[in-house]
Backbone as a printed PyTorch tensor [residue, N CA C, xyz], in Angstrom:
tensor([[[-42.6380,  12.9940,  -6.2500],
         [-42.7000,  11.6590,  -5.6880],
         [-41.9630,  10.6560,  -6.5880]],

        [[-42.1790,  10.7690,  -7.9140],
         [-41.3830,  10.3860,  -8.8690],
         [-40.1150,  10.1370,  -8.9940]],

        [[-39.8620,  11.1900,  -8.8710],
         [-38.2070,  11.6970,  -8.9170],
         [-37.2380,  10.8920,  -7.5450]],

        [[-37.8990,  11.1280,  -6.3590],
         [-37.3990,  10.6770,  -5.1750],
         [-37.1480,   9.2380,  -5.0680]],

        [[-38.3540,   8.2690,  -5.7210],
         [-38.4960,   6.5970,  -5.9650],
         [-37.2620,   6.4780,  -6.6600]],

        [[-37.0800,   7.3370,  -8.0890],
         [-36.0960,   7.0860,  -8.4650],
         [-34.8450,   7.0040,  -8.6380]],

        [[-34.5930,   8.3970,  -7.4020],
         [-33.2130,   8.9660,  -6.5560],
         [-32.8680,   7.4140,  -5.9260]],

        [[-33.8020,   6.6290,  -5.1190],
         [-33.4980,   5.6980,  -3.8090],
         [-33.3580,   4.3120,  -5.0090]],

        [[-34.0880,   3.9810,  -5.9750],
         [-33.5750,   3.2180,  -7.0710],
         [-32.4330,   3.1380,  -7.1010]],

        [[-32.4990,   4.5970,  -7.4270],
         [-30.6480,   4.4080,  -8.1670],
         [-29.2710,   4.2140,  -7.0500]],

        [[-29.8130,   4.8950,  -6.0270],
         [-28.9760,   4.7180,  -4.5150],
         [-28.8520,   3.0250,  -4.0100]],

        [[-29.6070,   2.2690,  -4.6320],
         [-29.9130,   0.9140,  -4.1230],
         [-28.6460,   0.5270,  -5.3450]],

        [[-29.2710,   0.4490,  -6.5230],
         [-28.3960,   0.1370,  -7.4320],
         [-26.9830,   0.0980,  -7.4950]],

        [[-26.2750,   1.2400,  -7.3640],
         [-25.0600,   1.2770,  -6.5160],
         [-24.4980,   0.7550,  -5.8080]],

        [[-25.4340,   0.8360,  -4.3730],
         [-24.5350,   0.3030,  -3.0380],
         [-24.5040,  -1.1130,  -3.2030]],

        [[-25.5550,  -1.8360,  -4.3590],
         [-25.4080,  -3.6250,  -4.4270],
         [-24.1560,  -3.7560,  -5.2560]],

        [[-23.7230,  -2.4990,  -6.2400],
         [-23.0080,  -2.7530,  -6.8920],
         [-21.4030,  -2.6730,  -6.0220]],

        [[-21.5010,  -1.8430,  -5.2920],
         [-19.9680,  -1.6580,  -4.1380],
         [-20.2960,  -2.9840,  -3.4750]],

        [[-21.1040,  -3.6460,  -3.3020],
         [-20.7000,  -4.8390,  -2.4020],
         [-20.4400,  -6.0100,  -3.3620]],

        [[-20.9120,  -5.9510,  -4.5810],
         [-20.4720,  -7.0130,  -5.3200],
         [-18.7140,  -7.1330,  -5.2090]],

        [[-18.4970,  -5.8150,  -5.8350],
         [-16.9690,  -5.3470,  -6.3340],
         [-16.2710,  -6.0310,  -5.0000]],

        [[-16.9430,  -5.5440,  -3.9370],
         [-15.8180,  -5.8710,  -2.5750],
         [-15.6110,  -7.4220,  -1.7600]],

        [[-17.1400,  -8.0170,  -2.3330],
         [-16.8370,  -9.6480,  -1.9590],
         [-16.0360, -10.0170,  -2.7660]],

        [[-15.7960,  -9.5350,  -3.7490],
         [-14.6520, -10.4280,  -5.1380],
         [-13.1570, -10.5110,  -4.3020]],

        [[-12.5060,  -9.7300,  -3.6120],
         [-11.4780,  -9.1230,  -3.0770],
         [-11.1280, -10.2210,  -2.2870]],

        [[-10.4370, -10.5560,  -2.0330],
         [ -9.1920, -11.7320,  -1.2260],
         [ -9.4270, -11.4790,  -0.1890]],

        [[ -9.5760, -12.0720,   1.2250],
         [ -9.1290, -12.2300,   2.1360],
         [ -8.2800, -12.4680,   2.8240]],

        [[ -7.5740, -13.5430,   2.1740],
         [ -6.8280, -14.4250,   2.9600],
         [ -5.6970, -14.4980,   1.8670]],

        [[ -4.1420, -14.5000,   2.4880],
         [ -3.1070, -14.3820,   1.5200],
         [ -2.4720, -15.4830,   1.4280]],

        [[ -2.5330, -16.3450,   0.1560],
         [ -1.7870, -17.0610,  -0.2760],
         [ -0.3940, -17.4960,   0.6750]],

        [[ -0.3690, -18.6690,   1.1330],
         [  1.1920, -19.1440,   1.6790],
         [  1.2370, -20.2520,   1.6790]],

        [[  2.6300, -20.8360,   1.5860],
         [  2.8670, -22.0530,   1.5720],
         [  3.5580, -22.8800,   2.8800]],

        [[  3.5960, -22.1990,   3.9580],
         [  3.7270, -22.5500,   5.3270],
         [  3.5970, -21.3830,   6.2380]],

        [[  3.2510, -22.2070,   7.8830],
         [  3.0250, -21.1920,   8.7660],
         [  3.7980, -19.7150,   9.0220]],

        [[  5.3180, -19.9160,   8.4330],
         [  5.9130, -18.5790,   8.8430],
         [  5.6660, -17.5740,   7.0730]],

        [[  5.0420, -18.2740,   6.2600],
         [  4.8530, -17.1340,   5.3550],
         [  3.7870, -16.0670,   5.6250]],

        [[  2.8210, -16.4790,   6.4030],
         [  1.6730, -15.9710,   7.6580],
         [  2.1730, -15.0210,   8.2350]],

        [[  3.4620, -15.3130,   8.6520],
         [  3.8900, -14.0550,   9.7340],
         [  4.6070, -12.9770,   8.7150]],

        [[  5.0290, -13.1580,   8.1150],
         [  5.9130, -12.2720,   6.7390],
         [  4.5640, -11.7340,   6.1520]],

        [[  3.6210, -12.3730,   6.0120],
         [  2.8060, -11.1760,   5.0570],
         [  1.7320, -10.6670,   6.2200]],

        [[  1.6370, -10.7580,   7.1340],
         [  0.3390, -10.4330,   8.7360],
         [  1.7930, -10.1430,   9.6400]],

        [[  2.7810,  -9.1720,   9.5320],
         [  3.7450,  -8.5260,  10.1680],
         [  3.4600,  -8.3020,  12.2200]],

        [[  1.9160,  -8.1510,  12.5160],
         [  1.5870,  -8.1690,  13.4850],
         [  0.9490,  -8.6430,  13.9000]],

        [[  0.6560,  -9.4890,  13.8870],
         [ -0.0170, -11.2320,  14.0710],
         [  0.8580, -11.4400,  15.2240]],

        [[  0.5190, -11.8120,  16.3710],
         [  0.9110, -12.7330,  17.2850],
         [  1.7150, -13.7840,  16.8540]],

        [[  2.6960, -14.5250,  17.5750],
         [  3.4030, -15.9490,  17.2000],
         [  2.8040, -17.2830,  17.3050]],

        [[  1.6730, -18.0480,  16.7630],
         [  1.3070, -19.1020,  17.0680],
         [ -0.2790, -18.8310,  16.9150]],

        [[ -0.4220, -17.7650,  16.3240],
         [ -1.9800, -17.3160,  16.1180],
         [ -2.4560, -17.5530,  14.5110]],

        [[ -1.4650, -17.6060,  13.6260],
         [ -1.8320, -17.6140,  12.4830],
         [ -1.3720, -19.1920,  11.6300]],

        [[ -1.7390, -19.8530,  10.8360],
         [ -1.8340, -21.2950,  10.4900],
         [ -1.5670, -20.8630,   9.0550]],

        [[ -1.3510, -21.6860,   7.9530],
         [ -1.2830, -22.0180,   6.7450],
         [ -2.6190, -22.6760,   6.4230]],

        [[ -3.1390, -23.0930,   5.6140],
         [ -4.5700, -24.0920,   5.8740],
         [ -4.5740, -23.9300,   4.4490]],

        [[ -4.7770, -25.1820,   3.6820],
         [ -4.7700, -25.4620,   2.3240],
         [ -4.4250, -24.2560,   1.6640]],

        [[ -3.1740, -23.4140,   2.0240],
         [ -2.6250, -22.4220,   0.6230],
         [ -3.0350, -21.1350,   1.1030]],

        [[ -3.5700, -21.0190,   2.1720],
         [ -3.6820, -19.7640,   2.9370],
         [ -3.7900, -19.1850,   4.1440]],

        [[ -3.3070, -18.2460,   4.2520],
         [ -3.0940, -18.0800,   5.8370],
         [ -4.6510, -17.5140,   6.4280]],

        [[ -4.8920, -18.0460,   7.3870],
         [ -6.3790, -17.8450,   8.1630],
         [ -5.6120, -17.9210,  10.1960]],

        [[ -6.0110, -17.0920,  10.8290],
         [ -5.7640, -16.8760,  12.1880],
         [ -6.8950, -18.2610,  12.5100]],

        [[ -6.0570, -18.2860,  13.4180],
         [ -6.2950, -19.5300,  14.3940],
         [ -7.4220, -19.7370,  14.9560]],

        [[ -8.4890, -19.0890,  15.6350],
         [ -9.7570, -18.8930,  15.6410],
         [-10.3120, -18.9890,  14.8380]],

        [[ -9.9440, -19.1780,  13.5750],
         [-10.9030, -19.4510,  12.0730],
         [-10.8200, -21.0310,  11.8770]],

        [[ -9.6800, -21.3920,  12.0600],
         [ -9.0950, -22.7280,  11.7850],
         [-10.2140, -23.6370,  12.6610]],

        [[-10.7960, -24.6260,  12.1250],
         [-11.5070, -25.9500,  13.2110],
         [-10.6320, -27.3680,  13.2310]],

        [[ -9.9960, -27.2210,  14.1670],
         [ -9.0190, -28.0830,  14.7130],
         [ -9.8110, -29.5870,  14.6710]],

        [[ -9.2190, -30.5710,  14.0810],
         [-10.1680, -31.9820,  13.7060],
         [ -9.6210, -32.8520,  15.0650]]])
């Protein structure tokens, strides 16, 4: 019973540790206007992807003011 608590311990321990590592990771790529969006997102639609303070985010992300 011991052993098993401590198998699922250590299994916990881990998998918090793979999600730390993987929120650190970029999303969104650096650009300095809308067509650097399309150069680095090669299959992105034309008019779907935006620049937005220094990074490219698809258009559905964007909240239009």
């Amino acid at each position: 019973m011991a052993e098993t608590l401590k198998f699922i311990y250590i299994v916990i321990l881990l998998v918090s540790l793979c999600l730390v590592v993987i929120d650190g990771f970029r999303t969104y790529k650096e650009c300095k206007s809308a067509s650097d969006c399309y150069t680095i997102y090669r299959r992105a639609f034309y008019g779907s992807m935006r620049c937005v303070k220094g990074f490219c985010k698809h258009l559905k992300d964007v909240k239009l003011i």
